[in-house]
C-alpha positions in Angstrom: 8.9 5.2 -19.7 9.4 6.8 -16.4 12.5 6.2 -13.9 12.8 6.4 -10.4 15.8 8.0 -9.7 16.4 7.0 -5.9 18.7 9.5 -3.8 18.6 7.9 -0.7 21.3 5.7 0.9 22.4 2.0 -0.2 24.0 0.5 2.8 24.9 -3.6 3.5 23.2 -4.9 6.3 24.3 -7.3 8.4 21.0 -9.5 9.1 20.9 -11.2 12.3 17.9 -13.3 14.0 17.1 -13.9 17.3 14.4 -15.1 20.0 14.7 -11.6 21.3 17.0 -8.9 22.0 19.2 -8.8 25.0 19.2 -6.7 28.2 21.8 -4.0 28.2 24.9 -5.5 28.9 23.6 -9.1 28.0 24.3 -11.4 25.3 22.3 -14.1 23.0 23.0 -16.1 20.1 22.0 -15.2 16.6 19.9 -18.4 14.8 21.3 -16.8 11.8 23.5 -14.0 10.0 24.3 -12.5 6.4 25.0 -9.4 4.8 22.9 -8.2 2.6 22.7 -4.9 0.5 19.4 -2.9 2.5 18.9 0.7 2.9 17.5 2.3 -0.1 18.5 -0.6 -2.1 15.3 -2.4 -1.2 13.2 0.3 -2.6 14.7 -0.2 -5.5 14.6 -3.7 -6.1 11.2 -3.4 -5.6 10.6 -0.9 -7.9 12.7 -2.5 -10.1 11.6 -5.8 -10.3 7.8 -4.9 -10.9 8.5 -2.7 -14.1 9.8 0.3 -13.0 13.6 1.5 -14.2 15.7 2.8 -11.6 18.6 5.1 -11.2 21.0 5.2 -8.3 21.3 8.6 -7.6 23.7 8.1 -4.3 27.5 7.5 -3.4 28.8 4.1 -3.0 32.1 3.4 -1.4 35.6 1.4 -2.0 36.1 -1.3 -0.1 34.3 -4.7 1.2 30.8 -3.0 1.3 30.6 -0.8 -1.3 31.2 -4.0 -3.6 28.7 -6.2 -2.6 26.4 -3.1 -2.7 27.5 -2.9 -6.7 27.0 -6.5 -6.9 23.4 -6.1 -5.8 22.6 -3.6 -7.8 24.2 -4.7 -11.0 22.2 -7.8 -10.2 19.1 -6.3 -10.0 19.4 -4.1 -12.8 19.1 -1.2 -11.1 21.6 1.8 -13.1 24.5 3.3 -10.8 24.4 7.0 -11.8 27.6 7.9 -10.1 29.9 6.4 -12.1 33.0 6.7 -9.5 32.9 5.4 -6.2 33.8 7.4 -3.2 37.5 6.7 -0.8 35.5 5.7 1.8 33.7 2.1 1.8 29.8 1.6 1.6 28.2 1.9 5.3 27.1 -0.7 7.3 23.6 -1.5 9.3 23.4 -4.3 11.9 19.5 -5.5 11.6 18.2 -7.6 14.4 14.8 -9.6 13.6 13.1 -11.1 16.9 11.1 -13.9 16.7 7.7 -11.6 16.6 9.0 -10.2 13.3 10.1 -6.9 15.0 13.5 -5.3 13.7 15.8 -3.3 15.5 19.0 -1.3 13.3 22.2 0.1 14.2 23.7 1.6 11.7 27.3 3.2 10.5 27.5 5.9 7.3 30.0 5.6 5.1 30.1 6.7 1.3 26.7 7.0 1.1 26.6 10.0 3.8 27.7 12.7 1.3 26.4 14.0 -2.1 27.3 16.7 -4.5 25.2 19.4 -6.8 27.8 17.5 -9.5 26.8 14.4 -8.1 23.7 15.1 -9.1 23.5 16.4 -12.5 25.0 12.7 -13.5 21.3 11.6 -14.2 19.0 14.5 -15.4 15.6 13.7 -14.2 13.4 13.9 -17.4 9.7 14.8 -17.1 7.6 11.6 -15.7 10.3 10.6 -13.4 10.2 9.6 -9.8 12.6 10.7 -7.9 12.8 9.9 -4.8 14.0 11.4 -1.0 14.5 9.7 2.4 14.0 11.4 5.2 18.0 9.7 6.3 19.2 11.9 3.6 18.3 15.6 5.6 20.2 14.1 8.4 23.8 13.6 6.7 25.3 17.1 6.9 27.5 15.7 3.8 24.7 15.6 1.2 21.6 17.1 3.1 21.8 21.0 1.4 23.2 19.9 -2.0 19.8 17.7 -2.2 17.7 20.0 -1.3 18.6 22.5 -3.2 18.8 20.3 -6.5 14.9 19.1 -5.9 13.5 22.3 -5.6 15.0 23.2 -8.7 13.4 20.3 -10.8 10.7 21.2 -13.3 6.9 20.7 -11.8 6.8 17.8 -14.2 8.9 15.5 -12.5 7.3 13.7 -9.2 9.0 14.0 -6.0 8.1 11.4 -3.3 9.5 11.8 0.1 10.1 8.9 2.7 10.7 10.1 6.0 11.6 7.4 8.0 12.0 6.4 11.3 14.7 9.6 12.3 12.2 12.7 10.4 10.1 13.6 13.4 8.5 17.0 13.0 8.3 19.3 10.4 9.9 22.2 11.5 13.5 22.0 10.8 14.4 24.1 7.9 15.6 21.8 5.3 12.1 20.0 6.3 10.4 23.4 5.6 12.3 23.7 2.8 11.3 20.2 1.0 7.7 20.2 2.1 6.1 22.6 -0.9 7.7 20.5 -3.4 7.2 16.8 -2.3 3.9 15.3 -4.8 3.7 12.1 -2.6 4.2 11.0 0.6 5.1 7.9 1.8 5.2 6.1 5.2 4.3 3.7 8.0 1.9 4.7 10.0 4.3 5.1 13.3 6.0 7.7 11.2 3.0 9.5 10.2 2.1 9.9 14.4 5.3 11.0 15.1 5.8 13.7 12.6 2.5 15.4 13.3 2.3 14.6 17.2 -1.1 13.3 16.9 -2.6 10.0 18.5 -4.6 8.5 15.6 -3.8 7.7 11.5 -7.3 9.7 10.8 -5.8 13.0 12.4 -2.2 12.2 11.0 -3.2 12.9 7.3 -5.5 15.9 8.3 -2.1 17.4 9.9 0.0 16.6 7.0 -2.5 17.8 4.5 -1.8 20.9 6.3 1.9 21.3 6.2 1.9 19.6 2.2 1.0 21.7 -1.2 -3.4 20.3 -2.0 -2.5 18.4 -4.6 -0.4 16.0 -2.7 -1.3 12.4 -2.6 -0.4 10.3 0.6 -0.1 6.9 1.2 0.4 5.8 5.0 0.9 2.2 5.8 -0.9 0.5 8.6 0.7 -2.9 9.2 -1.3 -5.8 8.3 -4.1 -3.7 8.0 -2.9 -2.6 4.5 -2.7 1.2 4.1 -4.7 4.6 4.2 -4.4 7.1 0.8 -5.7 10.9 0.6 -5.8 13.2 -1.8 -7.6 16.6 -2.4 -9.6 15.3 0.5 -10.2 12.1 -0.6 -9.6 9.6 1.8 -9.9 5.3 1.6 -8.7 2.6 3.6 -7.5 -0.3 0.9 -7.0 -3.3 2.8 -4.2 -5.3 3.2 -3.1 -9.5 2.8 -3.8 -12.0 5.4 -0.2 -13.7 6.0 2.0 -14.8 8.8 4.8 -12.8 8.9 8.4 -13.5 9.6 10.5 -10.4 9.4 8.7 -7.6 8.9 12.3 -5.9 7.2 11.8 -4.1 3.9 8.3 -4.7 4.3 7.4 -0.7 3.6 10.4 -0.3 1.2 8.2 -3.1 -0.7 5.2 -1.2 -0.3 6.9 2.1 -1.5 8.9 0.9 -4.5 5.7 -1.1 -5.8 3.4 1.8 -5.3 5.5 4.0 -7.4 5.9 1.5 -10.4 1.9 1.2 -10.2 1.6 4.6 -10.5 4.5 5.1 -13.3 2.6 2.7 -15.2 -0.9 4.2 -15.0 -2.5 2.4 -12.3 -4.9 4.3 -10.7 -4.4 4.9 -6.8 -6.4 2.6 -5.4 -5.1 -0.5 -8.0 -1.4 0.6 -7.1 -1.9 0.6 -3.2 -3.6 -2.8 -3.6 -0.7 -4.2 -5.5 1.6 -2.5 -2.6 0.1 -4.1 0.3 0.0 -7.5 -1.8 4.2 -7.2 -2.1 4.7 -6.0 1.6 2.4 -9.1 2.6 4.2 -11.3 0.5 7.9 -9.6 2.1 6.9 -10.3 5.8 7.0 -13.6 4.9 10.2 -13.9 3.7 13.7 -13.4 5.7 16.1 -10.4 4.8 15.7 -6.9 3.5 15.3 -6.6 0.0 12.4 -9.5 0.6 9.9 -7.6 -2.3 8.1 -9.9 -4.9 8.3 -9.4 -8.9 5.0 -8.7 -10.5 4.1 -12.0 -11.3 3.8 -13.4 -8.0 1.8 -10.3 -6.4 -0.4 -10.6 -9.6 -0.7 -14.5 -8.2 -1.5 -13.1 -4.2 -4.3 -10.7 -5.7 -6.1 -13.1 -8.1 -5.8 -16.2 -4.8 -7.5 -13.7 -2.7 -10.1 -12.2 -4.5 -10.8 -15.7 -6.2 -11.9 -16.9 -3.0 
């Protein structure tokens, strides 16, 4: 069976809610507060807990943090590949939910900032695998050129899917360059997408990136409720998403990502795997926390309630 072998950053997040954010300078109290492990982590469980096996492939620290982010993880499942961890504890995020669901993040790097070619060669990726980048990765001078140069030296059998996240905005910087010719799918929200091509409109974000990726690419781009938009080889369909009301929308793509890859790994065709993804990032909104992602059975339940009625 394939793996996703996840490269990004595990990190504990320190998950606050509020009515809404203060002014600068201001204050507010928090209706509630706990850490949690988030960061890549949440990919994973979600990847993990609908079939898929996954592989840490990142540091994780000594201390406070890097333990719970063991915990999780051991918890889950989900296989550290790096068997030692680093002198430096686990980083830390502070995530803010406001009462409309919007999240706002602050975050610290710690152990999971840096990453070695040895690092690396812990987990061989075999041929089927997943493995996957964040775009946080090209931005940690510690682990940014090791990574890069490790994925474009994996065999054209094993699939690389690249997140770029919130930070990744154009593709001209030259590890960006670099990464684009090898990266099979791409995965993001839709405010990413915009921001990366410096276009206006979804429609005209996946012509641009079509442009910059190699034509065999398949993109997935995420449009909120909505559900998401996939293209590839010119292809393009909107699959629609879940009627909920949402909560905190935190982890809500890293639900959609990690169960779009274990539909995929497990021979779902595009369209049934991007309908299973927007069935877990509906069911995460509605739920408090990061790693909010269902298990199989209850987005099998969300799909059968919907098209039932």
């Amino acid at each position: 069976m394939p793996r996703l072998l996840h490269t990004g950053q595990v990190m504990i997040d320190l998950v606050m809610s509020v009515d809404a954010l203060p002014l600068s300078g201001g204050d507010v109290l928090a209706q509630s507060a706990s850490f949690e492990a988030g960061g890549g982590f949440n990919v994973m469980a979600a990847a993990q807990r609908n079939g898929l096996p996954v592989v840490y492939l990142g540091r994780h620290g000594t201390g406070r943090f890097g333990d719970l982010a063991r915990e999780a993880m051991n918890a889950e499942g989900i296989r550290i590949g790096i068997a030692h961890p680093a002198e430096r504890d686990t980083g830390l995020c502070v995530a803010v939910t406001e009462a409309s669901a919007e999240r706002s993040f602050i975050s610290y790097i710690g152990a999971e900032g840096e990453l070695t070619a040895e690092d690396l060669a812990s987990v061989p990726a075999e041929a089927g695998d997943y493995v996957y980048i964040s775009g946080y990765s090209l931005l940690h001078g510690g682990k940014a050129q090791a990574l890069v140069d490790w994925v474009l030296a994996l065999p054209k059998g094993i699939n690389v899917v690249f997140d770029p996240g919130p930070l990744v905005d154009s593709p001209e910087a030259p590890l960006m360059q670099s990464l684009l010719p090898r990266i099979d799918l791409w995965t993001s929200n839709s405010v990413e997408a915009l921001r990366f091509t410096g276009v206006s409109e979804i429609g005209e974000a996946l012509t641009s990136l079509a442009d910059h990726l190699p034509p065999d690419v398949l993109m997935v781009v995420r449009d909120g409720p909505q559900g998401c938009w996939v293209e590839q080889r010119g292809e393009r369909r909107h699959v629609p998403g879940f009627k909920v009301e949402a909560v905190d929308s935190n982890g809500a793509g890293d639900a959609h990502a990690g169960v779009f890859v274990a539909g995929l790994a497990q021979g779902l065709s595009v369209d049934d795997a991007a309908r299973r993804a927007n069935a877990a990032a509906a069911l995460a909104v509605t739920r408090w926390g990061p790693a909010t992602s269902p298990g199989a059975a209850e987005v099998d339940a969300l799909i059968r309630e919907t098209f039932a009625c």
